[in-house]
Biopython code that builds the backbone (N, CA, C, O; Angstrom):
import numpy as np
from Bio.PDB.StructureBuilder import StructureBuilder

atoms = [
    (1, "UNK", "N", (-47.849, -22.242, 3.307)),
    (1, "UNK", "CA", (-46.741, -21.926, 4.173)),
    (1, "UNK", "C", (-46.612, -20.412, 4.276)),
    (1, "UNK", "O", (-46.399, -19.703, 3.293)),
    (2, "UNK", "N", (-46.764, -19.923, 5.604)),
    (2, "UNK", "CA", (-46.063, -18.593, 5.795)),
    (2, "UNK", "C", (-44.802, -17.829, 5.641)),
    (2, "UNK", "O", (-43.801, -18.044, 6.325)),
    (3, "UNK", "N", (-44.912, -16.732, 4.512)),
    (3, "UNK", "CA", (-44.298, -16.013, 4.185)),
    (3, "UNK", "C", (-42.991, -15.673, 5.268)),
    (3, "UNK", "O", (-43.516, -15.778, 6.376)),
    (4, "UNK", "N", (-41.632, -15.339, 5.455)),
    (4, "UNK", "CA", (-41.062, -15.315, 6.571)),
    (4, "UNK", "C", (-40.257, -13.444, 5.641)),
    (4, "UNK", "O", (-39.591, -13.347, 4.610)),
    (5, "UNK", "N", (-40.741, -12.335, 6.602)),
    (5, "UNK", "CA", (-40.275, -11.582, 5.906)),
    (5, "UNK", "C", (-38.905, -11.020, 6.748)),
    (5, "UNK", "O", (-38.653, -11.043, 7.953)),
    (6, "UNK", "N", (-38.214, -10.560, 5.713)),
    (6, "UNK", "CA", (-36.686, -10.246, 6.420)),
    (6, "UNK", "C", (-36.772, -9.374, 6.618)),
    (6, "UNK", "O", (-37.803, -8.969, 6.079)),
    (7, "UNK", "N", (-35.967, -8.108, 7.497)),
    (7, "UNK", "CA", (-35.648, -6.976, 7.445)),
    (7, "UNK", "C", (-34.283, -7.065, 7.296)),
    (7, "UNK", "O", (-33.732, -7.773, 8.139)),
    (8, "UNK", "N", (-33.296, -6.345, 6.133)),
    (8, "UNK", "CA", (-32.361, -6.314, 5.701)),
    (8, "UNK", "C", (-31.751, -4.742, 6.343)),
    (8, "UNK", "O", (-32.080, -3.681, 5.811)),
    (9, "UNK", "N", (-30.973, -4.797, 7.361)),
    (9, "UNK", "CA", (-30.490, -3.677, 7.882)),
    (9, "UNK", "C", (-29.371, -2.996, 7.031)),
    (9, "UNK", "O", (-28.315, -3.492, 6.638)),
    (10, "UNK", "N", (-29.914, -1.604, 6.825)),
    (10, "UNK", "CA", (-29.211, -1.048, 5.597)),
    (10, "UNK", "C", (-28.740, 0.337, 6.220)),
    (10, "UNK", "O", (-27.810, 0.815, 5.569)),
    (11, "UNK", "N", (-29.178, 1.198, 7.433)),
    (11, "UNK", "CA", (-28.079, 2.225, 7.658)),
    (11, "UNK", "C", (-28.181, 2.307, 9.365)),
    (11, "UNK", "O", (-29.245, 2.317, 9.986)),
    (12, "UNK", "N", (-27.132, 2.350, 9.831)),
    (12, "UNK", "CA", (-26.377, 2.823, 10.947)),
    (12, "UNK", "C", (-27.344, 3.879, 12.104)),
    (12, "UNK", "O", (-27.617, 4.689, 11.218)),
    (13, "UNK", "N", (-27.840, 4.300, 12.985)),
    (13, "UNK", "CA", (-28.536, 4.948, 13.783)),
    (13, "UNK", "C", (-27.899, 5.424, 14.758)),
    (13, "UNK", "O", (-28.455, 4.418, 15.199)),
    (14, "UNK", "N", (-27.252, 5.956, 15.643)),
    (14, "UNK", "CA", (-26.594, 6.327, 16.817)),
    (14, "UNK", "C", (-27.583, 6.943, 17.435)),
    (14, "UNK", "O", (-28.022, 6.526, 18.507)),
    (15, "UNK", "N", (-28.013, 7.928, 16.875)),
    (15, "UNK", "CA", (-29.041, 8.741, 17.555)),
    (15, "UNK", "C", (-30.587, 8.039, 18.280)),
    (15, "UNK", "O", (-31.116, 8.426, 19.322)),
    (16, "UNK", "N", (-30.913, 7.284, 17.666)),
    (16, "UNK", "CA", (-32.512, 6.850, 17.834)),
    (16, "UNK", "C", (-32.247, 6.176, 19.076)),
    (16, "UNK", "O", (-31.155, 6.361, 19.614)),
    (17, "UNK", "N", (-33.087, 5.429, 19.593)),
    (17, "UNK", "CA", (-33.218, 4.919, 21.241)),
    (17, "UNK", "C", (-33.826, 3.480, 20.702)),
    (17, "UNK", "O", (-34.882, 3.450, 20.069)),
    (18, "UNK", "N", (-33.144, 2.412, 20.977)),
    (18, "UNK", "CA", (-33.175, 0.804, 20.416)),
    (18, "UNK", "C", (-34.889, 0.661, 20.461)),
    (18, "UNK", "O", (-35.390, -0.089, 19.624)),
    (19, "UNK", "N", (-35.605, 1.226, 21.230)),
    (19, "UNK", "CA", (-36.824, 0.841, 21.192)),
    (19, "UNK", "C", (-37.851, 1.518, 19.933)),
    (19, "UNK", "O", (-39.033, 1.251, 19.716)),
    (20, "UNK", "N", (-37.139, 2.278, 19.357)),
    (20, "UNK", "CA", (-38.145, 3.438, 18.654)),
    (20, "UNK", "C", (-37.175, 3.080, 17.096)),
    (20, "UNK", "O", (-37.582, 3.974, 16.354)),
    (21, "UNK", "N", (-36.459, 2.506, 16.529)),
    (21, "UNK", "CA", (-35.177, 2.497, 15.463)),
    (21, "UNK", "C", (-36.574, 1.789, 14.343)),
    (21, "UNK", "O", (-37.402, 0.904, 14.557)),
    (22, "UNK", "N", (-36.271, 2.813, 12.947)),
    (22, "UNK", "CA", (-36.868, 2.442, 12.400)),
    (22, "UNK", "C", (-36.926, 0.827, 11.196)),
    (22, "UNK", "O", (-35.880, 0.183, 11.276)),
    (23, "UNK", "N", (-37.631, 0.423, 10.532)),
    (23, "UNK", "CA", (-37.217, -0.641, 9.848)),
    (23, "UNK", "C", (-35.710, -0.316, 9.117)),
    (23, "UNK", "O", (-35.400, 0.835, 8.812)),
    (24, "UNK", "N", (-34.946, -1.315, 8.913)),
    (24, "UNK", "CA", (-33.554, -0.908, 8.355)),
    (24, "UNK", "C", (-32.407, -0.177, 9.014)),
    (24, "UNK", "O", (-31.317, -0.046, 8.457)),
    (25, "UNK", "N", (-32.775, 0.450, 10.607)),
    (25, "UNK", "CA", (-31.945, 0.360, 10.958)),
    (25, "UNK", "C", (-31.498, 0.089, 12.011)),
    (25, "UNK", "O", (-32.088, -0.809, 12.611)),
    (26, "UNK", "N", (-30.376, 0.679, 12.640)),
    (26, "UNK", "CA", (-30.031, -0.291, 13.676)),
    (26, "UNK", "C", (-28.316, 0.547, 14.558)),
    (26, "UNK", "O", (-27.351, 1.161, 14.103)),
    (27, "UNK", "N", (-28.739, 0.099, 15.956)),
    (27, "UNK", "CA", (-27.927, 0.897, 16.537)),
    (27, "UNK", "C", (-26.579, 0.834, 17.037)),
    (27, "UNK", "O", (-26.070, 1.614, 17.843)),
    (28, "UNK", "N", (-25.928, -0.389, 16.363)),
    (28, "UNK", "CA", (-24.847, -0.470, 16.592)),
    (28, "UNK", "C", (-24.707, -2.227, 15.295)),
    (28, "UNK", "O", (-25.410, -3.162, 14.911)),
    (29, "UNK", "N", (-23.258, -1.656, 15.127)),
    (29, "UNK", "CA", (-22.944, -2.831, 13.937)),
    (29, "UNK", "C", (-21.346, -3.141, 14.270)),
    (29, "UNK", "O", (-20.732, -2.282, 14.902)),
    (30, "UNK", "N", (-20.845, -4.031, 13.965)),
    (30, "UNK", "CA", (-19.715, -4.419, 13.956)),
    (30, "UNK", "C", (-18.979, -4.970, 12.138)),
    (30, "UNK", "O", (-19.680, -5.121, 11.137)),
    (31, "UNK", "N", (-17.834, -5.115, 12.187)),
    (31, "UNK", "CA", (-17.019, -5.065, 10.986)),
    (31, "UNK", "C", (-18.019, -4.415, 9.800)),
    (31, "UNK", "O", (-18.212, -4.987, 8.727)),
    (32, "UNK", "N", (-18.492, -3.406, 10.088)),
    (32, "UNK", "CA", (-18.592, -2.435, 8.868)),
    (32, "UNK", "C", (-18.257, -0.581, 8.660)),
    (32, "UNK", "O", (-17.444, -0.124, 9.463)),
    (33, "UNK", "N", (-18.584, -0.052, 8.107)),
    (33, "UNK", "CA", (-18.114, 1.424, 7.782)),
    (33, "UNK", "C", (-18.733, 1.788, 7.161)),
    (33, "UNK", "O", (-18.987, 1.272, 6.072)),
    (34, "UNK", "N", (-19.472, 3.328, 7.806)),
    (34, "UNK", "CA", (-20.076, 4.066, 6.851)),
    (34, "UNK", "C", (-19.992, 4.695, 5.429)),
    (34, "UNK", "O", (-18.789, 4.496, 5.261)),
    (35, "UNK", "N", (-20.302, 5.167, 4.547)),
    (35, "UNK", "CA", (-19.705, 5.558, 3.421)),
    (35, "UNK", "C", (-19.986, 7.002, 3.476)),
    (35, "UNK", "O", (-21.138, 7.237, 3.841)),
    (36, "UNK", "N", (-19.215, 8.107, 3.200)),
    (36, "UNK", "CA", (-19.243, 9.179, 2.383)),
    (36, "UNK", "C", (-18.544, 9.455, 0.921)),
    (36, "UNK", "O", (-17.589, 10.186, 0.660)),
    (37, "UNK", "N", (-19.371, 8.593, 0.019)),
    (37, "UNK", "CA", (-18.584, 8.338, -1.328)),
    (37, "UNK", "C", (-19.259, 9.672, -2.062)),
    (37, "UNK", "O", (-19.087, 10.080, -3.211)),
    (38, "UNK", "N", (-19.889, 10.077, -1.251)),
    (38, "UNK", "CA", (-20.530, 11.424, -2.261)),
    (38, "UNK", "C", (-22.026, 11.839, -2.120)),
    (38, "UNK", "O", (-22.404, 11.644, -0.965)),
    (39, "UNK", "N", (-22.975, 12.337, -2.910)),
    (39, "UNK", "CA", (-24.452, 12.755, -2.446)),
    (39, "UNK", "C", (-25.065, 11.824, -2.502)),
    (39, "UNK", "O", (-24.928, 10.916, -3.321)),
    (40, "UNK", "N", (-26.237, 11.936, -1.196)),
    (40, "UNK", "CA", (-27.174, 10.899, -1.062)),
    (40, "UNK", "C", (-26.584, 9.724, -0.229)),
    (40, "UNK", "O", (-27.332, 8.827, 0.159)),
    (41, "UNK", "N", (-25.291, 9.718, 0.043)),
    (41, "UNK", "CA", (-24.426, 8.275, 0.768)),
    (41, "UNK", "C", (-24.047, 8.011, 2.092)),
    (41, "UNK", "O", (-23.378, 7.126, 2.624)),
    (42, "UNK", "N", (-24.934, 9.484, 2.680)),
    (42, "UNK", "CA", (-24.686, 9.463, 4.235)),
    (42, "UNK", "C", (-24.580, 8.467, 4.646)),
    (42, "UNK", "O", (-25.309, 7.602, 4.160)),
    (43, "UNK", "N", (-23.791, 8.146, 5.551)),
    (43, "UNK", "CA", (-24.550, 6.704, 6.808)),
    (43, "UNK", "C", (-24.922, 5.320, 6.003)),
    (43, "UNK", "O", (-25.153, 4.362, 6.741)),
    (44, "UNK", "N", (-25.012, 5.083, 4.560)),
    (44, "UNK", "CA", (-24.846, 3.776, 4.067)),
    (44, "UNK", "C", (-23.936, 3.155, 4.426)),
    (44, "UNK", "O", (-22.911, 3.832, 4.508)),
    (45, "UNK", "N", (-23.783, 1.665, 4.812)),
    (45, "UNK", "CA", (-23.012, 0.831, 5.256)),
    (45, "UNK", "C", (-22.739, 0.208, 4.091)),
    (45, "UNK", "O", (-23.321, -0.043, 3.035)),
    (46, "UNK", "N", (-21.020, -0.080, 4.906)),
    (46, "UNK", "CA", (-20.275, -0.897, 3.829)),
    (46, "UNK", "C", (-19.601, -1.996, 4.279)),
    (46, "UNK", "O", (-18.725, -1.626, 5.061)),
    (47, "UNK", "N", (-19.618, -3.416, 4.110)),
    (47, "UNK", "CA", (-18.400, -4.587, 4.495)),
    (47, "UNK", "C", (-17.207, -3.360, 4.797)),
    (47, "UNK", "O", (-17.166, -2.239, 4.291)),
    (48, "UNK", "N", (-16.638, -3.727, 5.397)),
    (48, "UNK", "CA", (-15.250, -4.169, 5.791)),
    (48, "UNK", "C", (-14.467, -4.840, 5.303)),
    (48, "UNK", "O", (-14.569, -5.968, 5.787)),
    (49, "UNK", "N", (-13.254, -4.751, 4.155)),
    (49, "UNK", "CA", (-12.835, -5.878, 3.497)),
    (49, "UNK", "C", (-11.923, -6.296, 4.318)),
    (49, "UNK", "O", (-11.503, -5.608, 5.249)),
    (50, "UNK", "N", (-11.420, -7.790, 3.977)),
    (50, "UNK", "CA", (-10.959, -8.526, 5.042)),
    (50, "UNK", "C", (-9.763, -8.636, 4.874)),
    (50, "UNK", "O", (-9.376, -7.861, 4.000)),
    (51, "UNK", "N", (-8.807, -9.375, 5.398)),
    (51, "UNK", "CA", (-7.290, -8.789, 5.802)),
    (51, "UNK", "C", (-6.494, -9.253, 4.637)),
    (51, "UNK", "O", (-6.672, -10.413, 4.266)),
    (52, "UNK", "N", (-5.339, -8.239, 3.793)),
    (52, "UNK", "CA", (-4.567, -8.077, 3.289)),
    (52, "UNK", "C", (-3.344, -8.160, 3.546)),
    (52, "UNK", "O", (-2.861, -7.053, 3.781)),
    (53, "UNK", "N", (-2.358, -9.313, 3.626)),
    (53, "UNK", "CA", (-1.105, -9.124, 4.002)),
    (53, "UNK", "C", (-0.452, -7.996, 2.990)),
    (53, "UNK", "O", (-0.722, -7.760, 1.812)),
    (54, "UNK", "N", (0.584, -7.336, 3.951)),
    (54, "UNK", "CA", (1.082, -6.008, 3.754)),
    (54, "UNK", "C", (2.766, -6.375, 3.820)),
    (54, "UNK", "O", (3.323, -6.895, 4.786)),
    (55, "UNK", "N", (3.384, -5.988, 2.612)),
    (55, "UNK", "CA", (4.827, -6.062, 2.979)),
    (55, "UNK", "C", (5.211, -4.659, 3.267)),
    (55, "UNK", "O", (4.580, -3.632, 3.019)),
    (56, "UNK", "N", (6.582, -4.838, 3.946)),
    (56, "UNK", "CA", (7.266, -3.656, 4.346)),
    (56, "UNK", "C", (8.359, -3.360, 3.028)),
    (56, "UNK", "O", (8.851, -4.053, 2.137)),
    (57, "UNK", "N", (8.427, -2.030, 3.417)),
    (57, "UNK", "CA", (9.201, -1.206, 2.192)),
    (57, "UNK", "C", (10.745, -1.920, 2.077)),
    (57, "UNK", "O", (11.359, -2.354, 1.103)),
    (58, "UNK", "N", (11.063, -1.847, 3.426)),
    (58, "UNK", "CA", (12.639, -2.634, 3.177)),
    (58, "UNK", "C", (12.167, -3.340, 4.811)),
    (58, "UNK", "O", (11.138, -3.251, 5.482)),
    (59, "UNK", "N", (13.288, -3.946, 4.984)),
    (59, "UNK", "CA", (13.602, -4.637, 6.103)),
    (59, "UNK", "C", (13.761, -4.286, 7.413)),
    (59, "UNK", "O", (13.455, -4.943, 8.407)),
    (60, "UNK", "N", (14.552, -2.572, 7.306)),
    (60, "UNK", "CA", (14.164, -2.009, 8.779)),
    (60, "UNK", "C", (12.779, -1.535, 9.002)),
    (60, "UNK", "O", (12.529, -1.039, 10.100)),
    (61, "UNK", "N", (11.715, -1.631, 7.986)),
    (61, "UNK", "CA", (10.142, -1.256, 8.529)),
    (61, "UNK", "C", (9.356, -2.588, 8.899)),
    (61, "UNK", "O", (8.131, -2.502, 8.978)),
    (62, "UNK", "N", (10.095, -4.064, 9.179)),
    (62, "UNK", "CA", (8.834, -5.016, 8.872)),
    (62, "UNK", "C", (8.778, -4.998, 10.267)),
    (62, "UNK", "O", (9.602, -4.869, 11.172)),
    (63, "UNK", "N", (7.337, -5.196, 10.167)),
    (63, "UNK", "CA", (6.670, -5.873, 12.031)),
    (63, "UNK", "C", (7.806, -7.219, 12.341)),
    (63, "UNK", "O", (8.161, -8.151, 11.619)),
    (64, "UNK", "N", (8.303, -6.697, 14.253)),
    (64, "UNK", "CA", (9.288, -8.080, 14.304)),
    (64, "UNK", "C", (8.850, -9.064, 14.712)),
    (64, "UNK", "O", (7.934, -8.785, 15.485)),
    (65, "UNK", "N", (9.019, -10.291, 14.611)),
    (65, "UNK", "CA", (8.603, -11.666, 14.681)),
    (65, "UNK", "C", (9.045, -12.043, 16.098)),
    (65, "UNK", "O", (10.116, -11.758, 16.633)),
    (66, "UNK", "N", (7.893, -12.821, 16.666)),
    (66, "UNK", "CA", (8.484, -13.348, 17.997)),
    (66, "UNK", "C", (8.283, -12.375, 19.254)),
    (66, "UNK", "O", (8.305, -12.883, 20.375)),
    (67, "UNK", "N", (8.108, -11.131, 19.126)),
    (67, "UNK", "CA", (7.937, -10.575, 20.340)),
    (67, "UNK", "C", (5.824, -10.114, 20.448)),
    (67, "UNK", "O", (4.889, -10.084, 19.648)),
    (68, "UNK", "N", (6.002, -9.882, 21.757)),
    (68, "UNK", "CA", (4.194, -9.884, 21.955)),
    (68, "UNK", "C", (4.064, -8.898, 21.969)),
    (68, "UNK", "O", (4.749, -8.145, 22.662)),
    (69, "UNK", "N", (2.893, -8.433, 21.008)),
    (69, "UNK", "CA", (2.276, -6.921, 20.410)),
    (69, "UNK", "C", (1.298, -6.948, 19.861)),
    (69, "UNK", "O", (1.269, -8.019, 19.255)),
    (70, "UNK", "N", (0.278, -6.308, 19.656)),
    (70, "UNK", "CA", (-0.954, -5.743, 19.558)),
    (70, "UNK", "C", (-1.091, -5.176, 19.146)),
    (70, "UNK", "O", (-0.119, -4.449, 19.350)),
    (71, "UNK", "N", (-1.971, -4.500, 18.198)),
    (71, "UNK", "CA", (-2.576, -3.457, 17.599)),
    (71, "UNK", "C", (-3.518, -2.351, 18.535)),
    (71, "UNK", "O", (-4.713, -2.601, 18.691)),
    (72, "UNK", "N", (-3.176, -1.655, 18.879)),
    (72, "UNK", "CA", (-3.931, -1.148, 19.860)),
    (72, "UNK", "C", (-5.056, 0.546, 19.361)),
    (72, "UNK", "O", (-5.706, 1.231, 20.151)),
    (73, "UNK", "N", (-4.908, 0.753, 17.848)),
    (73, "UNK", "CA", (-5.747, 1.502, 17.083)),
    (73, "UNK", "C", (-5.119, 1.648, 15.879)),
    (73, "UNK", "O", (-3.988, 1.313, 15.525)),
    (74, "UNK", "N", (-6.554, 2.529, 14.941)),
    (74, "UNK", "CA", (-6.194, 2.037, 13.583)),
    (74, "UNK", "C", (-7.176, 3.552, 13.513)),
    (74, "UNK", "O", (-8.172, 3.841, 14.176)),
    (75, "UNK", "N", (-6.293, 4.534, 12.196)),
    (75, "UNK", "CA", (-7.010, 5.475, 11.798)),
    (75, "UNK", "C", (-6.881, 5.188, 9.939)),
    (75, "UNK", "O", (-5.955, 4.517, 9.484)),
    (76, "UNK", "N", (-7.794, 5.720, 9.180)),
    (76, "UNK", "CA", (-8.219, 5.427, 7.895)),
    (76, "UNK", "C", (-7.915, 6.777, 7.445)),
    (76, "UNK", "O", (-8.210, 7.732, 8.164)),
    (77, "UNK", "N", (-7.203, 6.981, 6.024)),
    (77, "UNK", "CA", (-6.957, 8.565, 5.531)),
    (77, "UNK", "C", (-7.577, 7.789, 3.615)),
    (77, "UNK", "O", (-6.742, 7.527, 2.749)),
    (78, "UNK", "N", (-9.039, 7.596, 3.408)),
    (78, "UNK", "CA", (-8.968, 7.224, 2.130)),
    (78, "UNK", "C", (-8.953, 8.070, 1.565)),
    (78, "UNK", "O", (-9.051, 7.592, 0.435)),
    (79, "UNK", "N", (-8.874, 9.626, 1.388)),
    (79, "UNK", "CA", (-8.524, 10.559, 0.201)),
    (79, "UNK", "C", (-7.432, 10.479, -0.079)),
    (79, "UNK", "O", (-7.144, 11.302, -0.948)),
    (80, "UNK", "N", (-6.261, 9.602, 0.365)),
    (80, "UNK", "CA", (-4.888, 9.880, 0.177)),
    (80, "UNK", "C", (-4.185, 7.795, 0.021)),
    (80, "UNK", "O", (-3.021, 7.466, -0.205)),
    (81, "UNK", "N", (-5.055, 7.107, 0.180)),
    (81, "UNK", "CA", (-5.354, 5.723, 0.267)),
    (81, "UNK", "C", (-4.061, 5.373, 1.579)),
    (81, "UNK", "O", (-3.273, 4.506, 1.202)),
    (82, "UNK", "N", (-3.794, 5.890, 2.911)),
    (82, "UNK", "CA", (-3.463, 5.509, 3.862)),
    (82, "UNK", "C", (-4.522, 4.551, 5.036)),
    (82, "UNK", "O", (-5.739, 4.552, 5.219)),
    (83, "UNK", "N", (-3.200, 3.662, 5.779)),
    (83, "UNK", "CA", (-3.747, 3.507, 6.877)),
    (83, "UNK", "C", (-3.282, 3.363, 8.428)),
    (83, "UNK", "O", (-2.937, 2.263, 8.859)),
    (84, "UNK", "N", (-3.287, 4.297, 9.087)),
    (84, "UNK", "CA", (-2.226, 4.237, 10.082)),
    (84, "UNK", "C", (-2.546, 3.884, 11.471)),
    (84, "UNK", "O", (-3.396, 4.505, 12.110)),
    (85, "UNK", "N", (-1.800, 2.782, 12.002)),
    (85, "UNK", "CA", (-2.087, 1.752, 13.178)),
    (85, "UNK", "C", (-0.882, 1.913, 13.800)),
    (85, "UNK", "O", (0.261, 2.066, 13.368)),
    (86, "UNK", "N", (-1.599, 1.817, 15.476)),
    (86, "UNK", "CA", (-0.492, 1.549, 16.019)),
    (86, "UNK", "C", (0.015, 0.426, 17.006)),
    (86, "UNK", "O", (-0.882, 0.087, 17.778)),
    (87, "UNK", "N", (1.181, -0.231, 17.191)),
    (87, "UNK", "CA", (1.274, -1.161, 17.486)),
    (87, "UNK", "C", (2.066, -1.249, 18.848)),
    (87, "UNK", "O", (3.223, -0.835, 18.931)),
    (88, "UNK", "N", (1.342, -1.847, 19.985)),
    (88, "UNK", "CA", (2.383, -1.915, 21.245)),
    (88, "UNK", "C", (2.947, -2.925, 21.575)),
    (88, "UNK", "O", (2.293, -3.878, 21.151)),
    (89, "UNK", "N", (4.271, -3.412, 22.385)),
    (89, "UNK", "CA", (5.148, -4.035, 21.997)),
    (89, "UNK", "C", (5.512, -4.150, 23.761)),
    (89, "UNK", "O", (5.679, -3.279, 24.614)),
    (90, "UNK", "N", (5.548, -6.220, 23.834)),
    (90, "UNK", "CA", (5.945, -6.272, 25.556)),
    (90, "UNK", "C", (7.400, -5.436, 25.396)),
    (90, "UNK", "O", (7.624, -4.824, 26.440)),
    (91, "UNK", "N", (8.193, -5.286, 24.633)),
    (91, "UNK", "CA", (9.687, -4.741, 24.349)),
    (91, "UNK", "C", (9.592, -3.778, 24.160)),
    (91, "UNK", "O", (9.367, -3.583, 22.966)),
    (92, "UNK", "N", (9.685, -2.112, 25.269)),
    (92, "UNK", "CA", (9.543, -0.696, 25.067)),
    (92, "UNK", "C", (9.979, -0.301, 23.787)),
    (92, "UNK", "O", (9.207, 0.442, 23.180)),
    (93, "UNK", "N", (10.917, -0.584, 23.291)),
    (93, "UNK", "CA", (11.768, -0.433, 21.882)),
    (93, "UNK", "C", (11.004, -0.589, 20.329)),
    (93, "UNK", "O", (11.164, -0.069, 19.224)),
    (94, "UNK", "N", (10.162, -1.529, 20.875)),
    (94, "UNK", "CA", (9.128, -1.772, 19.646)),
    (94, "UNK", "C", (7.653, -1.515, 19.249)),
    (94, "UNK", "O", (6.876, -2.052, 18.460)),
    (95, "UNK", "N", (7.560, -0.176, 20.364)),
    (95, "UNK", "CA", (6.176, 0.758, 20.035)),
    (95, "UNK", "C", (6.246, 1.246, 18.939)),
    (95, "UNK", "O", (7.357, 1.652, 18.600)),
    (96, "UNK", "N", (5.356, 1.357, 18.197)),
    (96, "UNK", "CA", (5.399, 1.625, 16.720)),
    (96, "UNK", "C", (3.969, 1.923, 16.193)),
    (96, "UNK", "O", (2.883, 1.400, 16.445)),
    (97, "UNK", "N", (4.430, 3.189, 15.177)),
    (97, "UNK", "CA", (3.203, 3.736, 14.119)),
    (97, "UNK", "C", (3.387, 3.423, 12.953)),
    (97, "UNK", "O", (4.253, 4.086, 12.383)),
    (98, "UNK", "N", (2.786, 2.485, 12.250)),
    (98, "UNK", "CA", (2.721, 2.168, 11.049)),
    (98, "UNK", "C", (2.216, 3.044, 9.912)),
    (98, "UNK", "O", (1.184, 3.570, 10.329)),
    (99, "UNK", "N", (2.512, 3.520, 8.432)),
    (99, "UNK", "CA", (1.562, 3.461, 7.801)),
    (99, "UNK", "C", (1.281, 2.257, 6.895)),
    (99, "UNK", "O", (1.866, 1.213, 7.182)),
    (100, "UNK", "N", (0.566, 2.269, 5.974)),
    (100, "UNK", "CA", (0.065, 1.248, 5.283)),
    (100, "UNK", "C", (-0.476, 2.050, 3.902)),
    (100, "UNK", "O", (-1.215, 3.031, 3.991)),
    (101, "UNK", "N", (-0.017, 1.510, 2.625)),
    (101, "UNK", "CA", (-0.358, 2.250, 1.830)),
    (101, "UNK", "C", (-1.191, 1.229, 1.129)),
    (101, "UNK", "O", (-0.805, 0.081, 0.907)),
    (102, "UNK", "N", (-2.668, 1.842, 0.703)),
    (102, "UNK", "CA", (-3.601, 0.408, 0.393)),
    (102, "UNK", "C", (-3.440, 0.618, -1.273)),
    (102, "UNK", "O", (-4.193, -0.044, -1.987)),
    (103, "UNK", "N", (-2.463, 1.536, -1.902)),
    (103, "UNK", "CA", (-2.005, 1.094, -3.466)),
    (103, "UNK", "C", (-1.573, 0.020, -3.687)),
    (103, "UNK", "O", (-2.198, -0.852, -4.291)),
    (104, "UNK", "N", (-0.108, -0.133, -3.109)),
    (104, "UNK", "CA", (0.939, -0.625, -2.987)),
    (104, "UNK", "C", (0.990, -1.808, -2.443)),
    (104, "UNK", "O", (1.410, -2.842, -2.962)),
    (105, "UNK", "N", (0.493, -1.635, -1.223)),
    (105, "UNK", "CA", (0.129, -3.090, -0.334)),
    (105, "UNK", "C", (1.387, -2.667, 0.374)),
    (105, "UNK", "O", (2.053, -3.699, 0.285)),
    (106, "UNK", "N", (2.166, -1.755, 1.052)),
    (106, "UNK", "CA", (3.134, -1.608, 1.234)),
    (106, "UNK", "C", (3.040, -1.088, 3.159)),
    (106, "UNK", "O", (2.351, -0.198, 3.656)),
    (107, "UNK", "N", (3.685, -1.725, 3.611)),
    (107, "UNK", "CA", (4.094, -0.532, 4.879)),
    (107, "UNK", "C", (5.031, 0.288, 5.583)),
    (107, "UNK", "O", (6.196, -0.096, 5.476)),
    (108, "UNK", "N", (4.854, 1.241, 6.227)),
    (108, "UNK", "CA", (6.441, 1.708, 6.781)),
    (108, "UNK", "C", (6.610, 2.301, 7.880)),
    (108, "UNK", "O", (5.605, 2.857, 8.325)),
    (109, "UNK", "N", (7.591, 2.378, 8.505)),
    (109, "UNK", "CA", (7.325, 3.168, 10.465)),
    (109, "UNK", "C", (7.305, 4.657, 9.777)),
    (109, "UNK", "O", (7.823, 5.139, 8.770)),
    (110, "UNK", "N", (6.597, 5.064, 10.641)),
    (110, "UNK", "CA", (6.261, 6.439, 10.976)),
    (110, "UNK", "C", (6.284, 7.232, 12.193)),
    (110, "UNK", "O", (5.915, 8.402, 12.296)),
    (111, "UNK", "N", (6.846, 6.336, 13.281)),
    (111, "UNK", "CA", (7.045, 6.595, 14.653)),
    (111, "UNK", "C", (7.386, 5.595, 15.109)),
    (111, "UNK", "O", (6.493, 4.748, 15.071)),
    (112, "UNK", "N", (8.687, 5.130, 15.731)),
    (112, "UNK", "CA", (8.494, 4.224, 16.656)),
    (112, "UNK", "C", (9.456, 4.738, 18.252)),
    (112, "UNK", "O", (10.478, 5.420, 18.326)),
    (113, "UNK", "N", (8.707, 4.148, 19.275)),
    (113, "UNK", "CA", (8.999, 4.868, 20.506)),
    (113, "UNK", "C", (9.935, 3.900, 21.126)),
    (113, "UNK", "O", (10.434, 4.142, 22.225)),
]
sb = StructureBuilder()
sb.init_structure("model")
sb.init_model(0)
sb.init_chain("A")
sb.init_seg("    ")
for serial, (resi, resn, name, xyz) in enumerate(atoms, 1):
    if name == "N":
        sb.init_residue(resn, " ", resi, " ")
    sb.init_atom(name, np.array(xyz, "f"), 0.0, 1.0, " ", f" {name:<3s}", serial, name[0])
structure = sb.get_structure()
């Protein structure tokens, strides 16, 4: 029986042209993130860990229930373990910038329009 060999895609490419990308990598990926954990870690890929329910600090920060809203971007601050998203809302009143503190598991407004 023939051997079936894998190629295990291990870093990220933007630059290269899909026809020319060498073994391992590859020019576009979904639910993952590069790492800069330190030397040598350029451009290694990492899972994406998967969703964490988040409570709010008190009661005037929780996401409100029942109205239609979206997440419409998400920025990452891990030297400081933040995560700040923002959320749009059919109800003008309930545009909102979240943070998210990934210690704590905690969240809180930081803007809302």
């Amino acid at each position: 029986m023939a051997a079936i060999d894998k190629i295990i895609p291990k870093r990220l490419n933007y630059d290269g042209d899909e026809r020319t990308v060498s073994n391992g990598d590859m020019v576009d990926a979904q639910n993952v993130t590069t790492s800069v954990d330190g030397k040598g870690s350029f451009s290694v890929l990492k899972n994406i860990k998967g969703t964490i329910k988040g409570d709010a600090i008190n009661e005037s920060n929780e996401v409100p229930n029942g109205i239609g809203q979206c997440t419409i971007g998400e920025v990452s601050d891990p030297q400081r373990g933040f995560i700040y998203y923002a959320v749009q809302s059919e109800n003008p009143n309930f545009h909102t910038v979240y943070q998210y503190n990934t210690i704590t598991e905690r969240d809180r407004i930081v803007l809302r329009d």
